[in-house]
C-alpha positions as CSV (number, residue, x, y, z in Angstrom):
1,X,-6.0,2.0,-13.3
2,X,-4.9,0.5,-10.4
3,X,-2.4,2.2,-8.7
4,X,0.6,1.2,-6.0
5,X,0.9,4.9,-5.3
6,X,-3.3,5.0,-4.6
7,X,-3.3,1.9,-1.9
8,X,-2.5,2.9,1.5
9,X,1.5,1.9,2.4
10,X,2.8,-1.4,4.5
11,X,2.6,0.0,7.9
12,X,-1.3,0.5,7.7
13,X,-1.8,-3.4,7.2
14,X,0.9,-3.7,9.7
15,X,-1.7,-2.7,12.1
16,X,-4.8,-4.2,10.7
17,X,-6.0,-2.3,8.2
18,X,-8.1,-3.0,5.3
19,X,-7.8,-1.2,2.2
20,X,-10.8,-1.7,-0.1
21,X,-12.0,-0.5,-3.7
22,X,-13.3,-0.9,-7.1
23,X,-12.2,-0.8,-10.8
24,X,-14.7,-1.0,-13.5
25,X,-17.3,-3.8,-12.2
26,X,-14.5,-5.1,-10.2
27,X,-14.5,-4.9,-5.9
28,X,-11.4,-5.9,-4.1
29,X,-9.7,-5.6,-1.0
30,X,-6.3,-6.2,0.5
31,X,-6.1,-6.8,4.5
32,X,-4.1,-8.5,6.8
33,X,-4.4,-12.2,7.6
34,X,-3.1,-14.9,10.3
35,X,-1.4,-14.6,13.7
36,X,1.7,-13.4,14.4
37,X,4.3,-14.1,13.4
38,X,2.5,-15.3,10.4
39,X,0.7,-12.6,9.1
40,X,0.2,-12.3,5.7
41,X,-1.5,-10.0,3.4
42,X,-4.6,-11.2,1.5
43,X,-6.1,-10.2,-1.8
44,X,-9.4,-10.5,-3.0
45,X,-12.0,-9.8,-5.7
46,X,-15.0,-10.2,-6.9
47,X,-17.9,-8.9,-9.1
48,X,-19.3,-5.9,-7.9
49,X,-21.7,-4.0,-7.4
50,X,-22.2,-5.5,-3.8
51,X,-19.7,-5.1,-0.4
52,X,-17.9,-8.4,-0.4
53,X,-20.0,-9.3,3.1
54,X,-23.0,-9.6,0.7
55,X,-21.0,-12.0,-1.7
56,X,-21.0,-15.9,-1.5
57,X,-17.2,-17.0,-0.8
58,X,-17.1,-19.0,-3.8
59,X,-17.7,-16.0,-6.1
60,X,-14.8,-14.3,-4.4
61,X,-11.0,-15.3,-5.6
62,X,-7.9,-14.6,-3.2
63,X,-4.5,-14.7,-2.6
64,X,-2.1,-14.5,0.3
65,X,1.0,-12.5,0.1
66,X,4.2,-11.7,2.6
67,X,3.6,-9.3,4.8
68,X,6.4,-7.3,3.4
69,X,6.8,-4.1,0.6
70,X,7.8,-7.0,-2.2
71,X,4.0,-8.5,-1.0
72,X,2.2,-5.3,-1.2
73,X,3.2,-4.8,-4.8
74,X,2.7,-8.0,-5.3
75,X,-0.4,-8.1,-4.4
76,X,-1.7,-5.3,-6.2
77,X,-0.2,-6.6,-9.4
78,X,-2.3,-9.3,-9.0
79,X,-5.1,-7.5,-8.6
80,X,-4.5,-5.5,-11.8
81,X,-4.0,-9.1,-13.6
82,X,-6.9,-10.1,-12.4
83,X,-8.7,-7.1,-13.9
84,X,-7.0,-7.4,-16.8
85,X,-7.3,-10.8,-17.6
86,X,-11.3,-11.0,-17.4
87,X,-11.9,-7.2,-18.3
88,X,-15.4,-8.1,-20.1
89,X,-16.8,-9.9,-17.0
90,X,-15.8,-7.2,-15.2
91,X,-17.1,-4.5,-17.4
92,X,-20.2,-6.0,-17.2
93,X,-21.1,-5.9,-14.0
94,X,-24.4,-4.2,-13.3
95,X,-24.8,-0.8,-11.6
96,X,-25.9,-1.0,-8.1
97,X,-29.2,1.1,-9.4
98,X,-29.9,-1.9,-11.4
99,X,-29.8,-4.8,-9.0
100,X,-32.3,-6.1,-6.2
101,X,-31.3,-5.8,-2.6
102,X,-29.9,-8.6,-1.1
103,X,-32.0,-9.9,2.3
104,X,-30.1,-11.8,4.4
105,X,-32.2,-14.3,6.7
């Protein structure tokens, strides 16, 4: 399952990281958003089995956080709600061996 303990700590968004990964059919990733002051930290996810550069924006659901401990929790509970509360949909994502490749024009 998804794990706080398993996603990298505050201070690596702090500097702009981007923590990404997958769950049963399901992609996400959490990263940093905004300008300072007003960074926050954003969630996403979305059907894999494709890298969220090769997925439309409107098949992709996100949420902004603080940019504090509280909001990286946060955030990663809602990730796990979001598994959890379409688990089918994402369990039956196909396999990457199963799926064209996507050609970008």
């Amino acid at each position: 399952m998804i794990d706080p303990e398993g996603i990298m700590p505050l201070n690596f968004f702090k500097y702009k990281g981007r923590y990404s990964g997958q769950h049963e059919g399901m992609r996400y990733i959490i990263m940093p958003v905004g300008e300072k002051p007003d960074i926050r930290l954003c969630a996403t996810v979305w059907r894999g089995p494709y890298a969220s550069c090769a997925v439309k924006e409107e098949d992709k659901t996100s949420e902004e956080f603080d940019m504090t401990e509280e909001g990286r929790l946060a955030a990663i509970e809602w990730i796990r709600q979001q598994y959890e509360t379409r688990i089918d949909y994402w369990k039956d994502a196909p396999s990457i061996k199963n799926v064209a490749p996507i050609v970008h024009e």
